[in-house]
TORKOL-4160 file (C-alpha; in steps of 0.2 Angstrom, whole numbers, padded with zeros to 4 digits, m for minus):
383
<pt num="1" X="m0097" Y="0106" Z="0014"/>
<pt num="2" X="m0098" Y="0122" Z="0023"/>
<pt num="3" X="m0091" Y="0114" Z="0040"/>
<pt num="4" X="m0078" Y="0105" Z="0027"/>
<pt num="5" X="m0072" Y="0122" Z="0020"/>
<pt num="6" X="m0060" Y="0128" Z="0033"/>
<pt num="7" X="m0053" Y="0112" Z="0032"/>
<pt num="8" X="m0051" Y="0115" Z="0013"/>
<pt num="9" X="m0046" Y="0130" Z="0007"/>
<pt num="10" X="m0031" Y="0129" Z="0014"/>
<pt num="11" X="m0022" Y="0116" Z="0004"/>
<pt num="12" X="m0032" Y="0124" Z="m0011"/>
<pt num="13" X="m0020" Y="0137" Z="m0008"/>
<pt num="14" X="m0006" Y="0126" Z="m0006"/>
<pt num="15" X="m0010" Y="0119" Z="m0023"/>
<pt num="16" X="m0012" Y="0137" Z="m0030"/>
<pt num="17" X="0001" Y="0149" Z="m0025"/>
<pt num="18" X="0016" Y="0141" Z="m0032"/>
<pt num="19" X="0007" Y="0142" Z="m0049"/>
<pt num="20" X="0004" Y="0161" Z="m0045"/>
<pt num="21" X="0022" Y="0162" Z="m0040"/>
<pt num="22" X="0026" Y="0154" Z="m0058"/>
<pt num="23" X="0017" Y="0165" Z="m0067"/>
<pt num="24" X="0029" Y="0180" Z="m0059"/>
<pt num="25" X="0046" Y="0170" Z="m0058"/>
<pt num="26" X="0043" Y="0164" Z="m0076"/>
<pt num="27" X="0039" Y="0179" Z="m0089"/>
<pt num="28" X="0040" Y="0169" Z="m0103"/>
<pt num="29" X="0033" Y="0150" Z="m0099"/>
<pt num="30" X="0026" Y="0156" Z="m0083"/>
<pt num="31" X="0029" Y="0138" Z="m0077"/>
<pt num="32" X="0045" Y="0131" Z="m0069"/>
<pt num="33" X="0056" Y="0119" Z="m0083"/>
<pt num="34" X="0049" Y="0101" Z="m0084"/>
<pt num="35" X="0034" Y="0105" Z="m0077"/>
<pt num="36" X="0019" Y="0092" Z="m0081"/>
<pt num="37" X="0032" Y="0077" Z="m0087"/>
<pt num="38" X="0026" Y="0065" Z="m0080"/>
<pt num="39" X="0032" Y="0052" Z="m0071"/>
<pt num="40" X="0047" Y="0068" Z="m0066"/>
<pt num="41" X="0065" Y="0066" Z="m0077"/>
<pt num="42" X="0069" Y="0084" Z="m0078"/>
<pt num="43" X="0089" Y="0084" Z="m0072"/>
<pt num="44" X="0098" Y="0102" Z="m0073"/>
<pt num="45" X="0114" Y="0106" Z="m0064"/>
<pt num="46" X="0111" Y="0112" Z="m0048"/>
<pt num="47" X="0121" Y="0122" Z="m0035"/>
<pt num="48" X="0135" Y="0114" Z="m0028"/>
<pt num="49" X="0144" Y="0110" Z="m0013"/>
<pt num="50" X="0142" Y="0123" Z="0001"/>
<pt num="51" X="0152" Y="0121" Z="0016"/>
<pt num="52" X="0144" Y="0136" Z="0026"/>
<pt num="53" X="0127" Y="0126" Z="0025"/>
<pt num="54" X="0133" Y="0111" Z="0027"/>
<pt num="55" X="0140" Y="0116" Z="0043"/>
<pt num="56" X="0127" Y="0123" Z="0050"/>
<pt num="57" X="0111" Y="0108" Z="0045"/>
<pt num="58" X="0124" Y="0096" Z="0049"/>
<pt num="59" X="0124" Y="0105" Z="0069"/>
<pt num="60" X="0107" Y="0106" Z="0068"/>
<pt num="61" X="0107" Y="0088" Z="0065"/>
<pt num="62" X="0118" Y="0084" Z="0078"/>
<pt num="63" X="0109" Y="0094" Z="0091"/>
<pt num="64" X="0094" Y="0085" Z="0086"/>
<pt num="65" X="0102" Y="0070" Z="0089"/>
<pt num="66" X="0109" Y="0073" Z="0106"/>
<pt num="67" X="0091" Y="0079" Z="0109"/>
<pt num="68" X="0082" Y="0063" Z="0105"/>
<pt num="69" X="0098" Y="0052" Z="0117"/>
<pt num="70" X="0095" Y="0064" Z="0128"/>
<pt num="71" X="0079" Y="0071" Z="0131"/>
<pt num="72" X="0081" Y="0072" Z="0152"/>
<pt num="73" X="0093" Y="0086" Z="0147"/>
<pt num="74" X="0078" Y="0095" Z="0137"/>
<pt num="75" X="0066" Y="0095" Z="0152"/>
<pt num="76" X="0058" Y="0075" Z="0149"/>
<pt num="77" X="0053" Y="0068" Z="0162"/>
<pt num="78" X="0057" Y="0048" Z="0166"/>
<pt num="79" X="0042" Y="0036" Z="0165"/>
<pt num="80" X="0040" Y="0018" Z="0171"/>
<pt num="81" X="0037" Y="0008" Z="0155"/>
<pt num="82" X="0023" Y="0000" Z="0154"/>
<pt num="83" X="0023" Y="m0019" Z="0154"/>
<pt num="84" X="0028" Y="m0028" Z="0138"/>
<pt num="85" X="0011" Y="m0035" Z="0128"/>
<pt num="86" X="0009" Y="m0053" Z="0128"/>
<pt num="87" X="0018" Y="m0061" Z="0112"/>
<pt num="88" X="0008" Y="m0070" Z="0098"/>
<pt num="89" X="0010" Y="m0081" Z="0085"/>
<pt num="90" X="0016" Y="m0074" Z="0069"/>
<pt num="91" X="0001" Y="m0072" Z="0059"/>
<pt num="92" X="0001" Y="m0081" Z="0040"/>
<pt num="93" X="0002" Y="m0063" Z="0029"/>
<pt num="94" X="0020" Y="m0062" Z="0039"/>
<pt num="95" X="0026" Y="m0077" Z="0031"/>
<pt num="96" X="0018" Y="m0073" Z="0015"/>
<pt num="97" X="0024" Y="m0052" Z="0015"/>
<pt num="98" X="0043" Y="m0061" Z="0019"/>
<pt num="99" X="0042" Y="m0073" Z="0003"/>
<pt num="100" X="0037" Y="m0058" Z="m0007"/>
<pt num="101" X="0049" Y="m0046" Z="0000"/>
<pt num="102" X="0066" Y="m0059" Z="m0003"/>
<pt num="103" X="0060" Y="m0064" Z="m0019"/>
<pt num="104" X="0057" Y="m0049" Z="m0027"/>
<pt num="105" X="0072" Y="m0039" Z="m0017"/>
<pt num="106" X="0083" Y="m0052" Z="m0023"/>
<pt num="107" X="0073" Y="m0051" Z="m0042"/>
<pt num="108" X="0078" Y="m0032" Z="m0041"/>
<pt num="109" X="0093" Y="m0032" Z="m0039"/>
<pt num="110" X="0099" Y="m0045" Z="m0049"/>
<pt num="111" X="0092" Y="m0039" Z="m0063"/>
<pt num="112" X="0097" Y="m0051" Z="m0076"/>
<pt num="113" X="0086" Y="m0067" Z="m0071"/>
<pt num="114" X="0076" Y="m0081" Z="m0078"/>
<pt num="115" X="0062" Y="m0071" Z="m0076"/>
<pt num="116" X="0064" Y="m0059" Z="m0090"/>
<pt num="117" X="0051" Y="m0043" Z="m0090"/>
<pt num="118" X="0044" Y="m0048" Z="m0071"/>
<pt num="119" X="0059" Y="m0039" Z="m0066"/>
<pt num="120" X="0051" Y="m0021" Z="m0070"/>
<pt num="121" X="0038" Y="m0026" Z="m0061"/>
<pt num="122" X="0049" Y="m0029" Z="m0041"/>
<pt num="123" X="0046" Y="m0013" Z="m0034"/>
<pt num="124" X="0028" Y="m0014" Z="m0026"/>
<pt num="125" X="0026" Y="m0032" Z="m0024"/>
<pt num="126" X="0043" Y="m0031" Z="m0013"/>
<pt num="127" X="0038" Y="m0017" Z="m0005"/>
<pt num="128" X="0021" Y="m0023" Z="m0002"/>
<pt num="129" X="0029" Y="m0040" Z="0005"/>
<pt num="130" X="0038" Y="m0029" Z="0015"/>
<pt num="131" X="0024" Y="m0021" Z="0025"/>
<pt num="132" X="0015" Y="m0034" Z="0028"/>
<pt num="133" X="0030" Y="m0041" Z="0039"/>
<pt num="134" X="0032" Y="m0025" Z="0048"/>
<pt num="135" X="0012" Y="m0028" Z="0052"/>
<pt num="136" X="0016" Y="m0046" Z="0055"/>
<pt num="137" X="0029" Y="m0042" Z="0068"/>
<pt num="138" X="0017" Y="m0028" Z="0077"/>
<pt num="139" X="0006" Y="m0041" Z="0078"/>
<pt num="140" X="0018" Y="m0055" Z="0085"/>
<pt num="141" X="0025" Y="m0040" Z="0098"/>
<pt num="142" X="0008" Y="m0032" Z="0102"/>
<pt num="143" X="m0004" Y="m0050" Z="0108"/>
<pt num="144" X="m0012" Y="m0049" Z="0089"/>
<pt num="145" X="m0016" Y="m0032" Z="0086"/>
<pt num="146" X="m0011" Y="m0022" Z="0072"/>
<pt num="147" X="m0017" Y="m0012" Z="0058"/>
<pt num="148" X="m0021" Y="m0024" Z="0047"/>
<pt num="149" X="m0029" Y="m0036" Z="0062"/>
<pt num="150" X="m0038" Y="m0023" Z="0069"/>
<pt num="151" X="m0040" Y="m0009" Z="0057"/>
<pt num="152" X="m0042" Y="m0016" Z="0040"/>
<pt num="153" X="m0051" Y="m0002" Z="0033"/>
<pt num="154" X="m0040" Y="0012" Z="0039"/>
<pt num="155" X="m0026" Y="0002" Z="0034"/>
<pt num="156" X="m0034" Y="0001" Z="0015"/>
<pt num="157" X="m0037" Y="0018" Z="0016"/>
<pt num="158" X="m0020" Y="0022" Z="0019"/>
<pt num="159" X="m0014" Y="0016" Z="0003"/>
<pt num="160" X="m0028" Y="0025" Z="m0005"/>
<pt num="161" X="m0022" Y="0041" Z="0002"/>
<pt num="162" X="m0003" Y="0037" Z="m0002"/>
<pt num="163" X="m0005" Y="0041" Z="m0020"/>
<pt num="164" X="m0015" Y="0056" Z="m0019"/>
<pt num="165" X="m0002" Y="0060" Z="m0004"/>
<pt num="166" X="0014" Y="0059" Z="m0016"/>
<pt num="167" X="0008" Y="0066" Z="m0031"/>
<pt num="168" X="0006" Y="0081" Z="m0019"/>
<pt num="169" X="0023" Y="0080" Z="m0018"/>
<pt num="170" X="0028" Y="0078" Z="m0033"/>
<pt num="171" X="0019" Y="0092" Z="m0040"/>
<pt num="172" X="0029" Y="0104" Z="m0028"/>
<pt num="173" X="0044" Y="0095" Z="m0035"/>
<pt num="174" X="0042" Y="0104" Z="m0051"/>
<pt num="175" X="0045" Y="0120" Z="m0041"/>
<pt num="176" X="0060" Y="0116" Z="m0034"/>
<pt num="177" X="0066" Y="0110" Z="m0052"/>
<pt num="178" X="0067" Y="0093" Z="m0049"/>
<pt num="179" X="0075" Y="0089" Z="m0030"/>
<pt num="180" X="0073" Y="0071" Z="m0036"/>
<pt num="181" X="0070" Y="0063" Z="m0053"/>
<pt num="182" X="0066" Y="0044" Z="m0061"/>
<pt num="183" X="0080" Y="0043" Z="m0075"/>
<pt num="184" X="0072" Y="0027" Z="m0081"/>
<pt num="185" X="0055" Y="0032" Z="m0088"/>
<pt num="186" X="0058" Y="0026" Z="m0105"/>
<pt num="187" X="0063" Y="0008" Z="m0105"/>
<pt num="188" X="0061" Y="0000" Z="m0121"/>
<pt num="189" X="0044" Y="m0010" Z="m0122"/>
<pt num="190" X="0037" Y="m0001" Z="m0106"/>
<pt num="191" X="0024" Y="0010" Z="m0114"/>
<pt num="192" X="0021" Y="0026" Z="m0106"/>
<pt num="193" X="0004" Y="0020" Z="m0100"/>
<pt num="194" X="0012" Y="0005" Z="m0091"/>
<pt num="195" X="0026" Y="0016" Z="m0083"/>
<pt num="196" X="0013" Y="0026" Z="m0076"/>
<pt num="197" X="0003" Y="0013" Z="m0069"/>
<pt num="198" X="0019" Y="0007" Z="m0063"/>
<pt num="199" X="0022" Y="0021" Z="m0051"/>
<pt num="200" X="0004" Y="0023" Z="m0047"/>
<pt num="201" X="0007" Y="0008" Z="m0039"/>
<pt num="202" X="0021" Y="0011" Z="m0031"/>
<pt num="203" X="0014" Y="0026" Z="m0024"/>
<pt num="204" X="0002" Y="0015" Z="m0012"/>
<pt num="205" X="0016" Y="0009" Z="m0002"/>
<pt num="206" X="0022" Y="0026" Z="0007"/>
<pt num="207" X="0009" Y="0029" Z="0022"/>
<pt num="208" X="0005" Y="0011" Z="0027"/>
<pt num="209" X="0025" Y="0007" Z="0026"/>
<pt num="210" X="0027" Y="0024" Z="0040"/>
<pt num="211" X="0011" Y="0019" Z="0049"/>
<pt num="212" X="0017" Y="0001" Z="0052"/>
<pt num="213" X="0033" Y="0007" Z="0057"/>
<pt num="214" X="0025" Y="0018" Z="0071"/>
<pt num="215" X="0016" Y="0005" Z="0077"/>
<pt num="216" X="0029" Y="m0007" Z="0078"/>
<pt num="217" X="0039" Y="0006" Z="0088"/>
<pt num="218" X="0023" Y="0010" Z="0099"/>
<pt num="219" X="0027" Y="m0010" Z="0103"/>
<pt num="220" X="0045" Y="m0005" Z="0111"/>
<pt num="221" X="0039" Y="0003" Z="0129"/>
<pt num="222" X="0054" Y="0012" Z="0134"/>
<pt num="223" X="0052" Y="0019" Z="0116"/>
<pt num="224" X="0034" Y="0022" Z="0120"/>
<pt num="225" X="0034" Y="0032" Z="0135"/>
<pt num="226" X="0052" Y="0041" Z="0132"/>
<pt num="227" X="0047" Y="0057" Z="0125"/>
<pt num="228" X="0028" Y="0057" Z="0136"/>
<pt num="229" X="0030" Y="0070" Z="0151"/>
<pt num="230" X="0041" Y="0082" Z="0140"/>
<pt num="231" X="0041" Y="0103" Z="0141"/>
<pt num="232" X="0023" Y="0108" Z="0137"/>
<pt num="233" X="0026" Y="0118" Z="0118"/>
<pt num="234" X="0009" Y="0125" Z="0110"/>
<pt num="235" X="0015" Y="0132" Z="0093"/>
<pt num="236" X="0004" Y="0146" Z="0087"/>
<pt num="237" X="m0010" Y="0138" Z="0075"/>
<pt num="238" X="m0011" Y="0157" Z="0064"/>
<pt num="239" X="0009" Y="0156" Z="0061"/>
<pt num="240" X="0011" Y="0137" Z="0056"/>
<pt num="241" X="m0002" Y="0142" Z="0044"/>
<pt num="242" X="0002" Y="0162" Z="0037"/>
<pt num="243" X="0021" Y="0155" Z="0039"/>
<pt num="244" X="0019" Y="0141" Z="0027"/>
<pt num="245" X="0008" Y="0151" Z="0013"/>
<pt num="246" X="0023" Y="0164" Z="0014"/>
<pt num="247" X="0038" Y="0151" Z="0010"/>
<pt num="248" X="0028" Y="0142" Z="m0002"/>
<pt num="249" X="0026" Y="0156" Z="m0011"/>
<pt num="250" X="0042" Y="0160" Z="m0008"/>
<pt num="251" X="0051" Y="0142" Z="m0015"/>
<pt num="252" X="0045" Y="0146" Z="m0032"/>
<pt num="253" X="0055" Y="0163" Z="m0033"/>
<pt num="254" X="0071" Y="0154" Z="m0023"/>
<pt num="255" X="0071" Y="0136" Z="m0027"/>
<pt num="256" X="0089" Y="0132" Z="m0023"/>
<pt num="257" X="0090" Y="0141" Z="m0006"/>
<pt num="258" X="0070" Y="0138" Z="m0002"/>
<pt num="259" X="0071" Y="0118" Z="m0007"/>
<pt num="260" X="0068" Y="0110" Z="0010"/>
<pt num="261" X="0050" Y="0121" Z="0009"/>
<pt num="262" X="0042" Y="0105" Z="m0001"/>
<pt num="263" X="0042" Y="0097" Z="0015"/>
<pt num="264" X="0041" Y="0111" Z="0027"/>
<pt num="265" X="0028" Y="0122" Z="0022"/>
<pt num="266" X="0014" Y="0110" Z="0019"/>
<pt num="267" X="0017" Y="0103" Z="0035"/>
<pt num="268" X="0015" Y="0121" Z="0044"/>
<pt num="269" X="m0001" Y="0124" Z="0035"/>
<pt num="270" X="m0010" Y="0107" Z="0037"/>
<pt num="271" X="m0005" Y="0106" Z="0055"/>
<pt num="272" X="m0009" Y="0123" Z="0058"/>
<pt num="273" X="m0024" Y="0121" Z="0051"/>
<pt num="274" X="m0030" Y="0103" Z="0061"/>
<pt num="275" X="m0023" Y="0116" Z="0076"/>
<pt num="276" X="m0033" Y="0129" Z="0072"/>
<pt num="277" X="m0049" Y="0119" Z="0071"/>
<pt num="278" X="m0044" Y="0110" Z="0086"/>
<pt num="279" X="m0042" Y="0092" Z="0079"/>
<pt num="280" X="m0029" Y="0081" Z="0088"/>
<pt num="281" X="m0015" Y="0079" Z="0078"/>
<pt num="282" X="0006" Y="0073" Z="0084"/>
<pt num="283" X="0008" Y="0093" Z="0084"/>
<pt num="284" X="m0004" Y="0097" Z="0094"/>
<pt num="285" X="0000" Y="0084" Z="0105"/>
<pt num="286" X="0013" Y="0094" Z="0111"/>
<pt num="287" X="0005" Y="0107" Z="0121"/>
<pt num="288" X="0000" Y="0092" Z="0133"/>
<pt num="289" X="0020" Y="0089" Z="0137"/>
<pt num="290" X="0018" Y="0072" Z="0124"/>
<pt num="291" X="0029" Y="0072" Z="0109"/>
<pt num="292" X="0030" Y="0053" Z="0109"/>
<pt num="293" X="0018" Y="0054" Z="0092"/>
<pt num="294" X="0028" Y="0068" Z="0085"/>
<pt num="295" X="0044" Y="0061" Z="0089"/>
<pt num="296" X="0040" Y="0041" Z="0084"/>
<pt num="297" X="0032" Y="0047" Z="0068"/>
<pt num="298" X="0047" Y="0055" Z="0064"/>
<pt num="299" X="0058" Y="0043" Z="0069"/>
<pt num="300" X="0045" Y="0029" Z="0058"/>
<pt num="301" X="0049" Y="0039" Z="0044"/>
<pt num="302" X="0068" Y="0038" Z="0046"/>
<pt num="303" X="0069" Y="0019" Z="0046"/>
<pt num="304" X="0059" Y="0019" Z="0033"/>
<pt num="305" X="0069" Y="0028" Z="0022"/>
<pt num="306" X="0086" Y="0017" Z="0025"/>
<pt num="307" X="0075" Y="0004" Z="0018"/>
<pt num="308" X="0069" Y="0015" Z="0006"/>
<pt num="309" X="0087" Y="0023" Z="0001"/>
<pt num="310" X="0095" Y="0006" Z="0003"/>
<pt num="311" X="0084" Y="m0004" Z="m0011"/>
<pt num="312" X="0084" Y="0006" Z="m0021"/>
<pt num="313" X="0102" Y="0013" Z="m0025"/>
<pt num="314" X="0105" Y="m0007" Z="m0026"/>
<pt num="315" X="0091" Y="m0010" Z="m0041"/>
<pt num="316" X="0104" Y="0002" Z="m0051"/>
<pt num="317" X="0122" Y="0000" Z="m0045"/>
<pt num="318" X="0136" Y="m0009" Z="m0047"/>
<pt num="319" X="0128" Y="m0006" Z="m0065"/>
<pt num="320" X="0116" Y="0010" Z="m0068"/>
<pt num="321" X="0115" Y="0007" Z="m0088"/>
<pt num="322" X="0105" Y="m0008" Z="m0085"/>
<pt num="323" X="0090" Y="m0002" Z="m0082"/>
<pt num="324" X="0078" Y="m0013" Z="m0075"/>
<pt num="325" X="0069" Y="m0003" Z="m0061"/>
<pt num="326" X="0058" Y="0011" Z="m0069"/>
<pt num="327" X="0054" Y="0017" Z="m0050"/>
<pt num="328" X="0073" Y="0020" Z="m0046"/>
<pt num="329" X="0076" Y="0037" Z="m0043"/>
<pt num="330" X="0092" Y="0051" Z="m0041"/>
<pt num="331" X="0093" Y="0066" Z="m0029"/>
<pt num="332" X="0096" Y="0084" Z="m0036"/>
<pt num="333" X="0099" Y="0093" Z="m0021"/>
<pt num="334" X="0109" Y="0110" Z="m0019"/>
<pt num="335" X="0122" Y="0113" Z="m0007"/>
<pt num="336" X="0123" Y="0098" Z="0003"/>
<pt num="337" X="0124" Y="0085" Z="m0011"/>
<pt num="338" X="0139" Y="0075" Z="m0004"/>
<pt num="339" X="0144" Y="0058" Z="0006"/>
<pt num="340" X="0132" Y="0045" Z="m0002"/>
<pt num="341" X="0135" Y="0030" Z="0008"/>
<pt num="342" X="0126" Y="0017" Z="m0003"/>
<pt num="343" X="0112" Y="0026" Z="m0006"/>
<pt num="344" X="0108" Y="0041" Z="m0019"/>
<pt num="345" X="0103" Y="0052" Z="m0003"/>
<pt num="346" X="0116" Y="0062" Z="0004"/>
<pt num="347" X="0118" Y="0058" Z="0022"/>
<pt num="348" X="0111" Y="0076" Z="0026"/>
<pt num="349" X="0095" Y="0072" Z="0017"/>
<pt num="350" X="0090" Y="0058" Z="0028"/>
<pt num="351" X="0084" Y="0073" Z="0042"/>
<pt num="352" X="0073" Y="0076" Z="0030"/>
<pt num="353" X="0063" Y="0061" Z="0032"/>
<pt num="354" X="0061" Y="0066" Z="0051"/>
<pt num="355" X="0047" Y="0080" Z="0046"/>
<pt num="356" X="0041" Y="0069" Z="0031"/>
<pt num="357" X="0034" Y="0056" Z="0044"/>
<pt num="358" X="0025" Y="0069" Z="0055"/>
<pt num="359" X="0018" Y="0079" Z="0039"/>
<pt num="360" X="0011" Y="0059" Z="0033"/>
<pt num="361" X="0002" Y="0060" Z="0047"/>
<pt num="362" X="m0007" Y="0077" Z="0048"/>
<pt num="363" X="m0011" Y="0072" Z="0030"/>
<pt num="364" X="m0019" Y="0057" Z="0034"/>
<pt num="365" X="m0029" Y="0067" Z="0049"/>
<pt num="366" X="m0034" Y="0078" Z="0035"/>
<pt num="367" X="m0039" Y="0067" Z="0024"/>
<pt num="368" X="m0050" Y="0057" Z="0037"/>
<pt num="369" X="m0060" Y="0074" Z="0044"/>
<pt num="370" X="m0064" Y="0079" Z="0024"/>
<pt num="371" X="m0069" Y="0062" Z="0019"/>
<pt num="372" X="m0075" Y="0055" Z="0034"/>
<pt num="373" X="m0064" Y="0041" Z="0040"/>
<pt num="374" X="m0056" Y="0035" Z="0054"/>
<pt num="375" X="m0038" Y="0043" Z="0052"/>
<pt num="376" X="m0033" Y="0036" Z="0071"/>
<pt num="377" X="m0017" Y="0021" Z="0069"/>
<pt num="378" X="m0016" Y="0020" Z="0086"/>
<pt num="379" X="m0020" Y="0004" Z="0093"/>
<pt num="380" X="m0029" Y="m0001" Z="0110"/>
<pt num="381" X="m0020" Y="m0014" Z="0121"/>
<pt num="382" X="m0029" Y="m0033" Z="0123"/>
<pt num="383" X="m0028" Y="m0037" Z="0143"/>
């Protein structure tokens, strides 16, 4: 336990300072509104549109992009690729995850069906169905490895650590009075038990979903070897980690202005801290001139979430009254809440999912050095 504790304390007091903040920034509750409804439905009018800000994450956006088309113009090197894998077979759980995945996309947005209640039940099994294609497909690309082939185990674990992972997240949602929200928690006949089993559930799918998407990108070898021989950039361990503590105090107090801090802060510490104790992690990796984990993590994420986005505004619209899928969810977000091209995430939010795939990762590492597991998702080469 006592080599554990450094390890430790520091999410502790991730966990615990935006309660201390809330007992300061709320004299008379001394929690934030909504706090402890669970699964989360608190909706309040939030700040609107913002051109000033929307200028300026929209050019930061832009840059980032120019700098991920570009990277020879950032100090990146050009590396031979290595030679593609040798292509198998797709294995049986692709053709089984790609029956899931169409029957229960196409259950979930229809909505009205023969199959009466199933439908409140499309969510996981599709998204489920769904990984194991993406597995199926690294697999096909990568001469039979994959995470699922070759690391069952961590793969399992993955989806352990998912729900512990986003209920992390959705506690700090609170703070930010609700940056997102499930307005479909109380279907009739769907007792509150069942609806939180429901998105228990559902909760299993977000690491192993990002982790096969970084390994089915690691498969692309231009993509692979891109960003490898890049500028040498070791971030100080001490500020990722004071840094963070100090914004996610800060959230609570400015929750509007401070609302990208979900995201951002625990990231800083947890990578700080893997940093400070030396543990390899995609930050890290840096300071060696390799951002290819950072970057294809990232970039994992991103995918993801079209997917992500893309089914679900589809289980509620053309008609959002006909509640059918008690997972849906709606953005809340201040300032930059505009331009939703069929998806209920403004097109600004989707840079957010860039430093939500690097901060999966770090939590994984975590998770694996405190519970002792094998946190590595890369995977060796057959000859």
């Amino acid at each position: 336990m006592n080599k554990k504790w450094p390890l430790i304390w520091p999410v502790l007091i991730c966990l615990a300072l935006p309660l201390i903040a809330a007992w300061f920034a709320y004299p008379e509750t001394h929690l934030p509104p909504g706090f402890g409804v669970f699964p989360p439905d608190y909706d309040q009018p939030m700040p609107g549109f913002n051109l000033t800000i929307f200028v300026v994450i929209a050019l930061v956006e832009l840059a980032f992009g120019i700098f991920l088309l570009f990277p020879t113009w950032f100090g990146f090197q050009p590396v031979s690729p290595s030679p593609q894998p040798a292509k198998k077979p797709f294995p049986i759980w692709f053709w089984i995850g790609a029956a899931f995945t169409l029957f229960f996309w196409w259950l979930m947005w229809a909505r009205v069906t023969p199959f009466g209640s199933l439908v409140y039940y499309a969510f996981s099994p599709m998204w489920w169905g769904f990984i194991l294609v993406l597995d199926g497909l690294t697999y096909r690309r990568n001469n039979g490895v994959s995470l699922l082939s070759s690391k069952p185990k961590t793969f399992v674990i993955s989806a352990l650590v998912s729900v512990f992972g986003w209920l992390f997240f959705e506690y700090y949602d609170y703070f930010v009075l609700g940056n997102w929200y499930y307005p479909n928690t109380h279907i009739p006949g769907l007792s509150h038990g069942l609806i939180v089993a429901l998105f228990l559930i559902a909760y299993t799918t977000v690491w192993p979903a990002i982790f096969e998407w970084y390994t089915l990108l690691k498969t692309c070898p231009k993509l692979a070897t891109r960003y490898s021989q890049g500028p040498k950039l070791a971030l100080p361990a001490w500020l990722l980690i004071w840094g963070g503590f100090a914004l996610i105090f800060l959230m609570t107090f400015l929750p509007y202005p401070l609302f990208w801090v979900v995201w951002i802060g625990p990231f800083a510490v947890v990578a700080g801290v893997l940093m400070k104790l030396k543990i390899w992690n995609p930050v890290s990796a840096m300071a060696t001139g390799n951002w290819t984990p950072l970057i294809l993590v990232a970039l994992a994420s991103l995918f993801n979430g079209f997917f992500w986005e893309v089914w679900n505004y589809g289980s509620a619209h053309p008609l959002p009254e006909l509640q059918t899928n008690p997972n849906y969810w709606i953005y809340n977000i201040p300032y930059v809440n505009v331009i939703h091209i069929f998806a209920e995430m403004p097109l600004l939010g989707f840079f957010g999912y860039l430093p939500f795939g690097v901060l999966v990762w770090v939590v994984f590492i975590w998770a694996g050095k405190v519970f002792g597991f094998d946190s590595s998702i890369e995977l060796e080469q057959k000859p």
